[in-house]
N, C-alpha and C positions, 0 to 999 in steps of 0.2 A: 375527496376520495380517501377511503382509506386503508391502510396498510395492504391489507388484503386485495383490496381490488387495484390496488398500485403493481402487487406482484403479477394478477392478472394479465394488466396491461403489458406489464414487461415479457412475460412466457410468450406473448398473443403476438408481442411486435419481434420479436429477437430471439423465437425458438428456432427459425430458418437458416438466420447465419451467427455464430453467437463471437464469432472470431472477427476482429477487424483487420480490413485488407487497408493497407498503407495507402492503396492508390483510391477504389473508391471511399474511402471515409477520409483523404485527405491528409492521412495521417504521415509523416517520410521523417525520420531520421537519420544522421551522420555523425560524424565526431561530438560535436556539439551544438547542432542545430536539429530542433524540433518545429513542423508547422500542422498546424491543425486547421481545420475549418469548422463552416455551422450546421455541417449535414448531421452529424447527434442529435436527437434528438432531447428536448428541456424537458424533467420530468419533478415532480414540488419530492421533497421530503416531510418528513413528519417529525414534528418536535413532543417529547411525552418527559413527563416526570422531573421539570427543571434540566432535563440530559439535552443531547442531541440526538435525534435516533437514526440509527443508521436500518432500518426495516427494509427498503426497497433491496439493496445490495444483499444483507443478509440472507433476505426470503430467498432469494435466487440460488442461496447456495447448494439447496437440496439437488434443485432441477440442472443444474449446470455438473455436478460432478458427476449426476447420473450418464449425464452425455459422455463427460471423458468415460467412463467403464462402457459405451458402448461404441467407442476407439473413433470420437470424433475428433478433428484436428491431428491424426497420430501420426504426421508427418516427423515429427520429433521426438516418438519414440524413439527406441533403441531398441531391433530386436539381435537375440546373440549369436545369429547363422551367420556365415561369412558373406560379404558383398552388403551388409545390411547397417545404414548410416553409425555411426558410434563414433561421435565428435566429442572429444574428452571436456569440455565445458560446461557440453548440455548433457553427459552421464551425470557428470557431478551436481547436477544442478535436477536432474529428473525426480526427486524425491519430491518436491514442491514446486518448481516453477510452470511448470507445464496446465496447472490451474489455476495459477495467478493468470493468466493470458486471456482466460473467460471471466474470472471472478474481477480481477483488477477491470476489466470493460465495465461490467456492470458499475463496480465501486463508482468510479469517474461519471461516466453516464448517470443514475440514477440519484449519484450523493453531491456531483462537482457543477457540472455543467449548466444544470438548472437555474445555477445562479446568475448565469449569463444576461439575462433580460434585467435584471434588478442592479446592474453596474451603478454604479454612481459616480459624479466627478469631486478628484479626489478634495482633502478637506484645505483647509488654509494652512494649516503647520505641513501638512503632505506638500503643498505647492509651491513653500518658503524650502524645505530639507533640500538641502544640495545631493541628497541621495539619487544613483542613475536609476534605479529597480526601490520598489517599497521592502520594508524591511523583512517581511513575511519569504520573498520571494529569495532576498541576499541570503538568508540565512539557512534558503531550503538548499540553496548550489555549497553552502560551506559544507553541511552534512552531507552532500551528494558528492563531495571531493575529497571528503574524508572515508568513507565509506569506502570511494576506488584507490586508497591510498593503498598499500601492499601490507598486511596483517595492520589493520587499524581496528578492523571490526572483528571482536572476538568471535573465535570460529564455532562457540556455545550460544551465541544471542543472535537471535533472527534482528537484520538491520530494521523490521517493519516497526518491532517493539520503540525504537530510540528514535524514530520518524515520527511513530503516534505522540510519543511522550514531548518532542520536542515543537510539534504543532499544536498540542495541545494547551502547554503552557503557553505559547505568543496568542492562541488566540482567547484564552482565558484572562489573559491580562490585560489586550485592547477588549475584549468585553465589559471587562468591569469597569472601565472608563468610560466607555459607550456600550451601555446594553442594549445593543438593538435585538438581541440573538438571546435563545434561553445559552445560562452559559453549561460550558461542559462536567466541572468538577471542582472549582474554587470560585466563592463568591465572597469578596473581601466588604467589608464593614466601613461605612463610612469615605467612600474611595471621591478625591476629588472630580468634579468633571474638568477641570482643567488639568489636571494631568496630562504629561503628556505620552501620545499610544505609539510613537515609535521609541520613546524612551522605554516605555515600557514593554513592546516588542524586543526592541535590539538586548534588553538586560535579560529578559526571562528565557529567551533563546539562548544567550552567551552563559548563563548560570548552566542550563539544562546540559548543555554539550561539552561544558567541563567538567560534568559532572559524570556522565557517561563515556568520556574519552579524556579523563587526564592528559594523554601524552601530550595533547595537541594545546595546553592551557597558554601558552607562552603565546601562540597566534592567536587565537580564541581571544586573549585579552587586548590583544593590537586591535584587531577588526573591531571589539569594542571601544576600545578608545577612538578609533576612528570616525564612530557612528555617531557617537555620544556629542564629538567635537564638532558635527553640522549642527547641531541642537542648541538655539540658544541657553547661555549658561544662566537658568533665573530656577523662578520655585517651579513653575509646570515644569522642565525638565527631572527635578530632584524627586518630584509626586511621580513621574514615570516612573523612575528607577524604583522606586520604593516598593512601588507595586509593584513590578516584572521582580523582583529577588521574593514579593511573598508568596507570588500563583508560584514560580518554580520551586519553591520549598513546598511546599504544600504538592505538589504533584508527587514530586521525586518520590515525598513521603509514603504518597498512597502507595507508590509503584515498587514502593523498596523491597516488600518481600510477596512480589505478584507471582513467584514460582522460577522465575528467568536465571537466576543466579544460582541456582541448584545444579551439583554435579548432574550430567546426564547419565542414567541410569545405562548399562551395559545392554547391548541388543545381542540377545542367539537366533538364530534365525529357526526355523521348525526345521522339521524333516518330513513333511506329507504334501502331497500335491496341492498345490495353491497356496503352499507359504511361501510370505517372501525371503528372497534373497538376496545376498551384497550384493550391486551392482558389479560387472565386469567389465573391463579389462584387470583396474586397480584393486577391486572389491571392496572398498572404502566401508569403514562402519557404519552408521545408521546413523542418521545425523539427528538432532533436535530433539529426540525421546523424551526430554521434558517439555517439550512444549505443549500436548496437549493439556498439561497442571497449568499453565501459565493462568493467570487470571486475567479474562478479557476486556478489554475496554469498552465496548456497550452491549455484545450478547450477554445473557443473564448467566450462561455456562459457555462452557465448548462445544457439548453436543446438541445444541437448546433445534440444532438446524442438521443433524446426523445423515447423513443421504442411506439408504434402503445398500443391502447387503452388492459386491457384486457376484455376475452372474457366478455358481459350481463352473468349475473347470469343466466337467463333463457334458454341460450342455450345450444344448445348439447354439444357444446365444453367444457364449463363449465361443464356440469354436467359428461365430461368423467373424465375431471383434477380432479373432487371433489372424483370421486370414484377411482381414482389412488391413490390418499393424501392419504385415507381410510385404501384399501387395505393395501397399502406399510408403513403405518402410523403407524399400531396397535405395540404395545411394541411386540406381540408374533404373529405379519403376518406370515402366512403361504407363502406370494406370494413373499416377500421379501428374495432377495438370501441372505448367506453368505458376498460377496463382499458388496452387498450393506450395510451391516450393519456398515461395517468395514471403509467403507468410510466414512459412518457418524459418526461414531463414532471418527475418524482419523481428522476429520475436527471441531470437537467441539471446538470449542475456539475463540479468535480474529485472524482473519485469517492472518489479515495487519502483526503481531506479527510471525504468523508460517511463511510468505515469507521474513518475513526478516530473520528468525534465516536460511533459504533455503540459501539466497543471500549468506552468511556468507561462506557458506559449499562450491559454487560455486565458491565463490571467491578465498581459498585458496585451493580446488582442483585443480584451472585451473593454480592457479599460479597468480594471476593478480597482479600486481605494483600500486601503489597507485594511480595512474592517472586514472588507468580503471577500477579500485575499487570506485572510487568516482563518473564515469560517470555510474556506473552500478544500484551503491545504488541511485542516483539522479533519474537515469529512472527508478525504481522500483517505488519510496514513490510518485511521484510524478504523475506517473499512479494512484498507490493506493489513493491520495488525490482525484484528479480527479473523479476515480472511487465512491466514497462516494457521493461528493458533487450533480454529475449527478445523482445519483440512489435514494435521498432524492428528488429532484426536482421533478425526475417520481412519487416517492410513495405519495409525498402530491400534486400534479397536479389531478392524481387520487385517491387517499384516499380511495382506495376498499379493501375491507375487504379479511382477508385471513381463507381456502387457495382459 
């Protein structure tokens, strides 16, 4: 099948419901516990050009954002009449998360899950490592506890960008020790096969994340020291490390001047009907404005998947979505069911954050070995970067006021 008739299948199975309900997809989280089940369906990816390709996720991006502009799932907007939900989290967070909720579905579903049938039992240094979780999986909860730490993650860098980069290196590094996978972006010369892939997992993650969050170097280097200390001390362990310090160099490289570190350009808002405006209560500025420059990790541009204009404020169409928002809107809607509240409510948060604590639950469900634990988290973050950087490009191309 290819790409094309992959997206096919995906519009054809998942234009119905495109939101997942906690209860029938099995999905329920709490403090810290995630369960999933196998009612997702498995769908292949496509590998092209030595990359990974993230195509199925992508393609979808057109048709999915077209649904938000015609006010599907809009239990979470915000609209600014009185009585009408405006929970200070999810204002602050409306600029982007409210697409992640469809697109982050697709990403998992179409790039993650598939992998599921192809589990393997894990290897002989996996069954020897005193490790409780593989190393792919430790290192996604370190960046997931750093991220909720309080001003850890600068308030100019989408956390998606340091997910991608940081999966990308673990799984580039147990690649080139074991190629089973075309790899993503470093393919090192000469790599032993006895190396070893959690040395080299645990190093090119710990390099990554110091690298990206200084403050935390002092833990960062404990957790290593720790990892390194299950690992018997001979040559495979020294061949891991060796490798995990050169994929993380070699990453970081690429990634050094991908657009991310640039001041964010100053946002004025228009003055004519259908431009957008700071959000209310706080009126917060315009967050990410450079993100659509960012340089993407497997689309070819930003706009490569641009979704169609939305509706003129003066049209019909328009004024059906405005009185959907409305209806489904109000903190105490009569028109709004049950389920839908529950979804919105199930999805309040950073989304990027709920599909990885997801991955976590799939991964040691299915059983997966380190190898396809690392190709799983790489296609997840790496959609979810994607996913961001394309969906800023749209919302400041058109700059239209919501809802």
């Amino acid at each position: 099948m290819n790409p094309f008739e992959l997206k096919a299948a995906l519009l054809a199975k998942h234009a119905q419901k495109p939101v997942i309900n906690p209860h029938t997809h099995g999905v329920e989280h709490g403090s810290n516990v995630w369960l999933t089940n196998s009612k997702l369906p498995h769908l292949a990816c496509v590998a092209r050009s030595g990359a990974v390709s993230f195509w199925p996720a992508i393609c979808y991006f057109s048709t999915t954002i077209r649904n938000i502009s015609r006010g599907l799932t809009v239990w979470r907007y915000a609209c600014r009449s009185t009585g009408v939900l405006t929970n200070n989290s999810l204002i602050n967070n409306l600029r982007y998360k409210h697409m992640f909720r469809i697109l982050a579905t697709f990403a998992l579903i179409s790039a993650c899950l598939q992998v599921a049938p192809l589990a393997t039992a894990a290897t002989d240094e996996q069954q020897n490592s005193a490790q409780p979780v593989n190393a792919v999986i430790e290192w996604n909860r370190t960046l997931l506890a750093i991220v909720r730490s309080p001003g850890a993650q600068p308030a100019t860098i989408h956390s998606t960008r340091n997910f991608a980069i940081l999966h990308a290196a673990i799984y580039d590094a147990v690649n080139n020790i074991e190629p089973r996978f075309s790899p993503y972006l470093v393919h090192l010369p000469n790599v032993p096969r006895s190396a070893s892939k959690i040395a080299a997992a645990d190093e090119a993650a710990h390099d990554v994340l110091v690298f990206v969050y200084p403050a935390f170097q002092v833990s960062l280097d404990t957790e290593l020291q720790q990892d390194l200390a299950q690992i018997p001390d001979n040559e495979r362990k020294a061949q891991g490390v060796a490798v995990g310090q050169a994929v993380a160099s070699q990453l970081l490289a690429a990634r050094s001047a991908d657009g991310a570190n640039v001041i964010p350009p100053p946002y004025i808002p228009g003055n004519q009907p259908g431009d957008y405006q700071l959000t209310p209560p706080n009126f917060a500025p315009a967050d990410f404005t450079q993100w659509p420059q960012v340089t993407p990790f497997a689309l070819e541009r930003a706009d490569e998947f641009r979704p169609d204009p939305p509706p003129a404020p003066t049209s019909g169409l328009y004024t059906e979505v405005f009185n959907e928002v409305k209806s489904l809107g109000f903190i105490n809607s009569t028109t709004r069911t049950a389920e839908q509240t529950e979804i919105g409510q199930f999805w309040n948060g950073n989304i990027q954050d709920f599909w990885n604590e997801i991955g976590q639950t799939a991964a040691l469900q299915r059983h997966l070995n380190l190898e396809r634990s690392a190709r799983l988290f790489a296609l997840l973050n790496i959609s979810l970067a994607d996913t961001a950087i394309a969906f800023f490009e749209a919302k400041y191309t058109y700059n239209f006021w919501r809802p």
